[in-house]
C-alpha positions in Angstrom: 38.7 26.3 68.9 40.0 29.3 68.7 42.6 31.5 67.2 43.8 35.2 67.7 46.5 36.7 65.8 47.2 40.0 64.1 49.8 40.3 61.3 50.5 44.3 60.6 51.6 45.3 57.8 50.2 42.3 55.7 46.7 42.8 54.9 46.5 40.1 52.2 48.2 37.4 54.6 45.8 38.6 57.9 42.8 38.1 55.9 44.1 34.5 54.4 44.9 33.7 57.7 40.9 34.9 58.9 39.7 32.5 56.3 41.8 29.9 57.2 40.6 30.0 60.5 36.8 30.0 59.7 37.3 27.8 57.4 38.8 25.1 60.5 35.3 25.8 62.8 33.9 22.2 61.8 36.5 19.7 62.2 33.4 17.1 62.8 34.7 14.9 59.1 38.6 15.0 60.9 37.3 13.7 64.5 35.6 11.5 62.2 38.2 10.0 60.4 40.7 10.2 63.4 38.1 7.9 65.4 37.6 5.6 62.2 41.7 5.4 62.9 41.1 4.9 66.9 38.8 2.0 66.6 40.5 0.2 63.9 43.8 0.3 66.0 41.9 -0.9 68.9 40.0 -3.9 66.8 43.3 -4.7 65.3 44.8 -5.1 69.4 41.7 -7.3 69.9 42.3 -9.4 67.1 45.5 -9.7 67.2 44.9 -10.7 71.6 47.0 -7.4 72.5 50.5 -8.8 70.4 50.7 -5.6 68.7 50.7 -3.0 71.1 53.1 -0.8 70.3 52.8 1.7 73.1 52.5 -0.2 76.0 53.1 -3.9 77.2 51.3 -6.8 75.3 48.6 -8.1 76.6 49.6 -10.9 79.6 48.1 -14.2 79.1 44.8 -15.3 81.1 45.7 -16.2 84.3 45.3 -20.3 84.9 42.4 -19.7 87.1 40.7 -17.4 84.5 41.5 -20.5 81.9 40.3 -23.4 84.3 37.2 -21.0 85.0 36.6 -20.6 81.0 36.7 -24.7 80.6 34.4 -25.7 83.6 31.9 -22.8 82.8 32.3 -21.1 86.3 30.3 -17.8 86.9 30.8 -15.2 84.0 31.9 -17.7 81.7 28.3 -19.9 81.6 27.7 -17.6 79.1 28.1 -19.0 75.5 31.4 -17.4 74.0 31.5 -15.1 70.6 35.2 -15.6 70.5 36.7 -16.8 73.5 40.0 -15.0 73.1 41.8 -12.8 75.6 39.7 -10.2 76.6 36.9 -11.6 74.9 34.4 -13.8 75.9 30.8 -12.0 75.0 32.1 -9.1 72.9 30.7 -6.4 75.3 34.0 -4.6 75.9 35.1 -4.7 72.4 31.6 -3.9 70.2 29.6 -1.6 73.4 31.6 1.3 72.8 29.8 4.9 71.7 31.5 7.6 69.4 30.6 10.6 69.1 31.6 13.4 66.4 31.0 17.1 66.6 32.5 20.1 64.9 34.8 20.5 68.0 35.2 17.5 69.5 35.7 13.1 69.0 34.7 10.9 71.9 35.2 7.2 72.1 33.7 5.8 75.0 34.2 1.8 75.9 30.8 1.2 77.7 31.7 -2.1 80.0 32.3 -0.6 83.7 35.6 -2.8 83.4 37.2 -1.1 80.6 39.1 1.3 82.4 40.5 -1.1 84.6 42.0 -3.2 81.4 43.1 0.2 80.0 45.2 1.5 83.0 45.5 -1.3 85.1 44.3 -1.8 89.1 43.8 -5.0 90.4 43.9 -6.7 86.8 46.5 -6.9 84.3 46.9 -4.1 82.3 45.4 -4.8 78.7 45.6 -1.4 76.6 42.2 -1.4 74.2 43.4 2.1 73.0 47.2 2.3 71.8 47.7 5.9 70.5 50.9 4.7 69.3 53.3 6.4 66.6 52.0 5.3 63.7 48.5 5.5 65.2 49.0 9.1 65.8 50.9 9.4 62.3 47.8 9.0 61.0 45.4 10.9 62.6 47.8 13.8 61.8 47.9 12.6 58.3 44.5 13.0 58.6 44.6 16.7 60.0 46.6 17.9 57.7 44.3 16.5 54.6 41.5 18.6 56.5 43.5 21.7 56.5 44.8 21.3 53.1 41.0 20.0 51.7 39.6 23.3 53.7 41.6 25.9 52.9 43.9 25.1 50.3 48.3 25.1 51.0 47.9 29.1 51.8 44.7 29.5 51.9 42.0 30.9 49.9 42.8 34.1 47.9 40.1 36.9 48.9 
């Protein structure tokens, strides 16, 4: 991250403002929080079987071959269920997902080689597992803000 600016004139606001932005290098505890934020929204769509999406369609129901598949114990689904809900049969796309906080950046990977499809769509219905909705991304500004305010203070420290 970076920030250039030059204030003449205002010595005491230029160097608040040079604080200020040292003071924002290591946003690691904010990409934190905002993925804390990411992944409850996303649990929330998985427990709630995609009825609360907010920024996208809800989730369509399983197809009847995908349910008559599930009863009879065709293929995929010999495998013994952890919650046999939509979009969750073993867990994998739900719990195998990696995060990853540094002082620049937040990364939240979904690890199942199908997740993008449910995410976007192609060739199977569209199933959002990340809905950066309003109130979603209410709070991860929330969140920002608390990090600027925590870090350097309404103005800014004094020098």
């Amino acid at each position: 991250m970076e920030l250039n600016f030059k204030v003449s004139g205002h010595t005491q606001m230029a160097r608040n403002l040079r604080i200020f932005v040292s003071d924002l290098k290591d946003l690691k505890s904010f990409f934190e929080e905002a993925l804390d934020i990411v992944q409850a929204r996303s649990d929330e769509l998985f427990s709630s079987q995609g009825s609360k999406v907010q920024k996208a369609n809800t989730w369509a129901p399983l197809a009847a071959s995908t349910i008559k598949a599930r009863e009879r114990r065709w293929g995929y689904y010999k495998r013994t269920p952890s919650n046999p809900s939509v979009l969750r049969w073993t867990g994998n796309l739900q719990d195998n997902r990696t995060v990853m906080a540094t002082k620049n950046k937040g990364t939240l990977t979904f690890n199942a080689s199908y997740a993008a499809y449910h995410q976007n769509g192609g060739g199977i219905p569209r199933r959002v597992v990340v809905d950066l909705s309003n109130p979603t991304n209410k709070m991860i500004v929330s969140a920002l803000q608390r990090k600027i305010h925590e870090d350097a203070g309404i103005f800014g420290r004094q020098v």
